[in-house]
N, C-alpha and C positions, 0 to 999 in steps of 0.2 A: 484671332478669335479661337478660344478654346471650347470645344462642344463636350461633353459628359453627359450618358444615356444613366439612369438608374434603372435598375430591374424592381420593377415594383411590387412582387412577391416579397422581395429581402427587407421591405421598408419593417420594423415592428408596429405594432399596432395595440391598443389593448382591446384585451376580449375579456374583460371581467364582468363588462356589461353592455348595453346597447350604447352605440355611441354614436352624436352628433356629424352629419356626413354631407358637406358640400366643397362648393370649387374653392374655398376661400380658406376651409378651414384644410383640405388638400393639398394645397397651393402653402402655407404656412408650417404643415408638418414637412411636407418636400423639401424645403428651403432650410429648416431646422436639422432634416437627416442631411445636408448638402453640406453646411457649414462643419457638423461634428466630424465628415469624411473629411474635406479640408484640414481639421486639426488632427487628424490622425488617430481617430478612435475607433479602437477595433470591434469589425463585425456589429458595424453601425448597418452599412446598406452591401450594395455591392454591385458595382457596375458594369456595363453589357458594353464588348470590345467593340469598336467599331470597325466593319472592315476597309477591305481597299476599295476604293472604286471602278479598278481594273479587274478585281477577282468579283467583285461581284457582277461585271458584265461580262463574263464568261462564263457565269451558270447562266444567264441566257439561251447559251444555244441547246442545251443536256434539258433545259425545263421546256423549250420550244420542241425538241425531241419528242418530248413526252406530251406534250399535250398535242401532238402530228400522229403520234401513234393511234392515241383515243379516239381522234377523227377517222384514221382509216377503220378502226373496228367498228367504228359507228357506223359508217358508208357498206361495210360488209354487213353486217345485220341488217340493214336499210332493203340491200338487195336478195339477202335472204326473205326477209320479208315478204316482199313482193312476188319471188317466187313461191315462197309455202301456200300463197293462196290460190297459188293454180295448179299446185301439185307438182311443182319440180323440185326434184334433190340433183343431189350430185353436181354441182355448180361450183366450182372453186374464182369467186373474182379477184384473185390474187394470183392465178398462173397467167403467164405470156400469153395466153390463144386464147385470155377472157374474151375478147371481142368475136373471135372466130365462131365458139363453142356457144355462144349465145343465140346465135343466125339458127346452129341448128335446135334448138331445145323445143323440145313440145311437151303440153300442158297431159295434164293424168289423164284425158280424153283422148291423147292424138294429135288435137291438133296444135299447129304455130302459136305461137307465143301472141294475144290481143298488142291492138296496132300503140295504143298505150302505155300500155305496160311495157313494150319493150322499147320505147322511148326514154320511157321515165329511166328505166335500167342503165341506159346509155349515156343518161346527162348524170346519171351518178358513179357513170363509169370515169366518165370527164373529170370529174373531181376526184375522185381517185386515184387517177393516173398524175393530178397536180402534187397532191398529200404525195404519194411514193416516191414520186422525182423531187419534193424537198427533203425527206426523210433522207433519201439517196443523199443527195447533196451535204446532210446537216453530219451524216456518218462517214463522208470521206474524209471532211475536214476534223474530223472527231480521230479517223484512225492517223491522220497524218501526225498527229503529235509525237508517235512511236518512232519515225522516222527522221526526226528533227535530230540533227548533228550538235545541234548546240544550244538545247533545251532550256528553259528560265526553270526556277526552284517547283513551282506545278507542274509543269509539263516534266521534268524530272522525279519526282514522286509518281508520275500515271506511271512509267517507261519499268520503276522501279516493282511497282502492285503488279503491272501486267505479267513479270517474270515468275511469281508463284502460281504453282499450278492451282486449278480452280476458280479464280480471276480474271475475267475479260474486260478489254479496252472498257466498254460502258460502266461497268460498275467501278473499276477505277478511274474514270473520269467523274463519277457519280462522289466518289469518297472523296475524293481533294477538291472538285471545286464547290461541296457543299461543306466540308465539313474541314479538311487538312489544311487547307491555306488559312485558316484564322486561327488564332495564337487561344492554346485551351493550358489551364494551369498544371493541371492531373487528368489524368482518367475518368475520375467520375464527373469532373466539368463536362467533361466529351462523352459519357454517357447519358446525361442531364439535354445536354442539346441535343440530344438523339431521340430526346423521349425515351431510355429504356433502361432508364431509374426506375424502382421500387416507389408505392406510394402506403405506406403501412398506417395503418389504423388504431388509435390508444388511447382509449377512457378512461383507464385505471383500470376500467372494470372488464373491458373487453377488450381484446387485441386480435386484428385479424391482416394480410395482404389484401389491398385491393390493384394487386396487379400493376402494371408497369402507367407513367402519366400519360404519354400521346402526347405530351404538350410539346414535346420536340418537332426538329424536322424530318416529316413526315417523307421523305424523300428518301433519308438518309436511314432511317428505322427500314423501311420496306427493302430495301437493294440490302442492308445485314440481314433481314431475317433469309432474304434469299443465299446469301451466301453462309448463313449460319449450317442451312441444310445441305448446298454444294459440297461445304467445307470437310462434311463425316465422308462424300463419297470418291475427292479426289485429295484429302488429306485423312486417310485414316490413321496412319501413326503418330500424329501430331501429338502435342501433350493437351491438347485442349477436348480434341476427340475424344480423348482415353478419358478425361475429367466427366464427358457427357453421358460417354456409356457407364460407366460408374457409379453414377448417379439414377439413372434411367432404367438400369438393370431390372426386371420382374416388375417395370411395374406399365401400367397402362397409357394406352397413346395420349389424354387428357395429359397425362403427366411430360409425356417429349414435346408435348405445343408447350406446355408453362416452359422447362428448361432449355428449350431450344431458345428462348429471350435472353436467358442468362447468359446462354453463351456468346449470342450473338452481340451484347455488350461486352462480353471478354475478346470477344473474335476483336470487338472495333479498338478494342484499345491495343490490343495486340499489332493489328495492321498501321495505326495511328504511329505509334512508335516505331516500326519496323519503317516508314513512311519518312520522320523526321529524324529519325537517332538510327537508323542503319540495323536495330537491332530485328534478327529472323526472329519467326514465330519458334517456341523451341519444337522441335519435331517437323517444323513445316519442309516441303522441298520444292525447290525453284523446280521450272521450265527447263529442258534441254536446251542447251544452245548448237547451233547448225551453224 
């Protein structure tokens, strides 16, 4: 059996006027763009790579990561909560001695913590100590890939990101197994799944940006904007840096959120290649080695 995904954006369609729109007559232009890809007609449709199976249950544990993390911040404002209403601050439920430091707290009056409330604080303590110790768990075996002696081709791209300065294990685990382990043709493929393509505006009469799509992986966009701004502060020689500030020169912070996106798609194709073709950012410098 041969499977074939079409991206249904690519299909053309006419817009010259209102046009007739059900499953049958979908189902027939589908089938119509299928065959002329078949015969080899170009920039007919264009189809969506499928991955491995194996690479894709390994963003498992980096997406379980993240949504562990949300839970504890949830759990933390839960119990913040509950103290604002009796007037405690200064509560950290994420230091070791949370349970100690609780026994003593009293309320903006004086007194002890109601027999409730610090109940409730407890059984959400309980779950928080569950969420930490998988988080724990889910980040050893995350850092253990650094140590692997005889790495497969992903685990070999993290080992390789982790060595430029500015780059930690997670976000290099974040870039290969959402986005390097699947086969992108160029650059702007691999900016397009990223979401951090341009979406530009054109009447004839009017022409404007509206900004980058989102239609990508929203995973993959988030962890480059963050490394787009890491990137001025532990790569500033770089030639990408020097292209930002260049640009950015005199003019207003509205203007470093638009071009910090720009870069951040240069950043991704930069790191994409440097990932699968060995080639350094120009200007970038690796990690000491000890």
């Amino acid at each position: 059996m041969e499977a074939h995904i079409v991206r249904p954006s690519s299909i053309p369609v006419d817009r010259r006027a209102r046009r007739a729109k059900s499953d049958g007559i979908d189902a027939e232009l589908l089938l119509r763009t299928l065959l002329a890809w078949f015969r080899g007609e170009p920039r007919v449709c264009s189809m969506v790579p499928i991955p491995n199976e194996a690479d894709e249950d390994e963003r498992r544990c980096i997406r379980e990561r993240e949504e562990l993390v949300a839970d504890r911040i949830s759990l933390v404002n839960r119990i913040a909560a509950v103290l604002a209403t009796l007037g405690v601050r200064d509560y950290n439920p994420l230091r070791r001695d949370r349970r100690a430091r609780l026994g003593a707290l009293h309320t903006a009056l004086g007194d002890p913590l109601p027999p409730h409330a610090h109940a409730r604080i407890l059984r959400i303590l309980d779950r928080l100590d569950l969420v930490c110790a998988q988080i724990t768990e889910l980040e050893r075996g995350r850092d253990a890939v650094l140590e692997k002696a005889a790495p497969d081709r992903a685990e070999k791209m993290i080992q390789q990101l982790v060595g430029l300065r500015g780059i930690g294990v997670q976000s290099a685990t974040v870039l290969v197994r959402e986005a390097f382990v699947r086969e992108f043709a160029n650059g702007k493929r691999l900016g397009s799944y990223a979401g951090l393509t341009p979406t530009p505006f054109s009447s004839g009469a009017a022409e404007r940006e509206q900004g980058i799509g989102k239609a990508g992986n929203r995973r993959l966009r988030t962890v480059m904007i963050e490394l787009a701004w890491l990137w001025q502060r532990y790569q500033p020689g770089s030639a990408l840096v020097g292209w930002f500030r260049e640009r950015v020169s005199g003019t207003g912070r509205r203007m470093r959120k638009v071009m910090v996106v720009a870069m951040a798609r240069r950043l991704l194709i930069a790191l994409w290649q440097f990932a699968t073709q060995g080639v350094v950012p120009e200007g970038a410098v690796m990690k000491p080695t000890y």
